[in-house]
Structure formats: structure tokens, C-alpha cells
C-alpha positions, -999 to +999 in steps of 0.1 A: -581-172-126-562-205-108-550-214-074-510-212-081-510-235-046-517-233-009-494-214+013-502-226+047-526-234+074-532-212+103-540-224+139-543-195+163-536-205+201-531-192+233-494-210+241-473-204+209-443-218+229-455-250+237-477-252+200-443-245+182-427-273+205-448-297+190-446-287+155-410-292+156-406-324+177-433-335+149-399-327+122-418-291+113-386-263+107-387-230+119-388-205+094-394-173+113-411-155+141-420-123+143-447-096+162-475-085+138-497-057+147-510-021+132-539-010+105-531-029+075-534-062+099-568-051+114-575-049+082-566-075+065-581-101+097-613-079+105-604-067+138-591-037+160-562-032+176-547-063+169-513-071+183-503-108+176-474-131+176-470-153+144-445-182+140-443-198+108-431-232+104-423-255+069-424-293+067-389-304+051-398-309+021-407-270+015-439-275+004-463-274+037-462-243+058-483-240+093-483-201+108-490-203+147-506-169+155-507-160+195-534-127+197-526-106+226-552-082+215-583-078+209-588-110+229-606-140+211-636-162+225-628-200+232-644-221+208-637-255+226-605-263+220-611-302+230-638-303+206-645-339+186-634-345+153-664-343+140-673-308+153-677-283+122-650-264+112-613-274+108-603-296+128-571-315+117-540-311+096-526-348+085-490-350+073-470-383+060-443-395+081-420-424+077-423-441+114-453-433+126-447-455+158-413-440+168-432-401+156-464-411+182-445-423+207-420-389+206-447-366+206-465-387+236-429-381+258-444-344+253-476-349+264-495-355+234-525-382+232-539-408+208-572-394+199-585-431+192-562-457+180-535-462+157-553-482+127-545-494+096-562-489+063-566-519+040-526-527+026-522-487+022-515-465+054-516-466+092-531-439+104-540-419+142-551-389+154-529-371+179-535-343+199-515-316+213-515-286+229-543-269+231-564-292+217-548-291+181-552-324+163-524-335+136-531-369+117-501-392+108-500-411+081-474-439+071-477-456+039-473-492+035-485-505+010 
């Protein structure tokens, strides 16, 4: 048995509007939303009664896929969602861009922040931390070198 490849990344949060906002000023495309509830869902996540909301977004190149999931029910506990980098669990998806100063400064007109600092490593990539709404951290990468 093999991994044919990953499908996507989920990231459940509590304002899918404003979390799908960012993924596409970020150059995500919208591939579909849609309301997921009923048995074979409670299921499949573990839980009762679930009635969600699900967007599911693709990076251009087809290859990278983030579903946003919004839970109206049951309702979830906060986990801190301004938790540090370092905290255990996922905490960061990182995708390539081409300008990563004109991409930070776009997403900062929508209210995103620099976690730390936009660095560079060796003659290879600069790289940052952002973060979003909700807490969500993406990491940019630029290739240079």
C-alpha cells in the first residue's frame, strides 16, 4: 500500500468569510463551497449532529488544496487560536510565491501581520510568517537563489 498524494489541508475556523478572503488575496482559487452535514459525516469526523460549512480552495498550479470548514454544530472548544509557532500541533501551511514583498504587503492591507520578520536564508529563500484571521499562520517563501 502507497500514498498516491495529499489532497489537502484542513483548517476549521469560526469566520469562513473572512478565512476564504485571505486565501484568495494570497492567489488561492475557489473551487467550491458547499453545506455538509448528516450521519455519514458524524461519522466519518467523530461527532453528532454535525452541520458545517466547507469551502475548498486550490493553489494555481492544481496541486495544493486547503478546505476551510465553519461547524455550526456540535460547537468546538477554542484551542488558542493566537497560539506560538512552536505550540504542538499544526501550526502553519508554507506555500512559494514569486514576490513575497508585494504578497506580504497585500495581505497586510487586509489586516494580516508579520509573525517575526521577513528573513532570508543563506543564497536560497526569503522567508516570513504571516498571520491571518483567526490566528491561522501561512509561510511564504520566495526562492532566490
Amino acid at each position: 500500500m502507497a500514498i498516491q498524494r495529499m489532497d489537502h489541508v484542513g483548517i476549521v475556523v469560526d469566520d469562513l468569510a473572512a478565512a476564504t478572503e485571505f486565501f484568495l488575496e494570497l492567489g488561492l482559487e475557489l473551487q467550491g463551497q458547499a453545506p455538509v452535514e448528516g450521519t455519514w459525516v458524524d461519522r466519518v469526523v467523530g461527532l453528532e449532529g454535525v452541520q458545517a460549512e466547507i469551502v475548498m480552495l486550490q493553489t494555481p498550479d492544481g496541486h495544493g488544496r486547503i478546505e476551510l470548514a465553519k461547524f455550526h454544530a456540535p460547537s468546538g472548544r477554542s484551542a488558542g487560536a493566537y497560539a506560538p509557532a512552536n505550540t504542538p500541533g499544526i501550526r502553519h501551511v508554507t506555500f512559494a510565491v514569486d514576490d513575497i514583498d508585494a504578497v506580504v504587503a497585500a495581505l497586510q492591507a487586509r489586516g494580516a501581520e508579520l509573525v517575526g520578520e521577513l528573513e532570508r536564508y543563506e543564497d536560497r529563500y526569503r522567508l516570513c510568517y504571516v498571520r491571518g484571521p483567526e490566528g491561522i499562520i501561512v509561510e511564504l517563501a520566495e526562492q532566490i537563489g
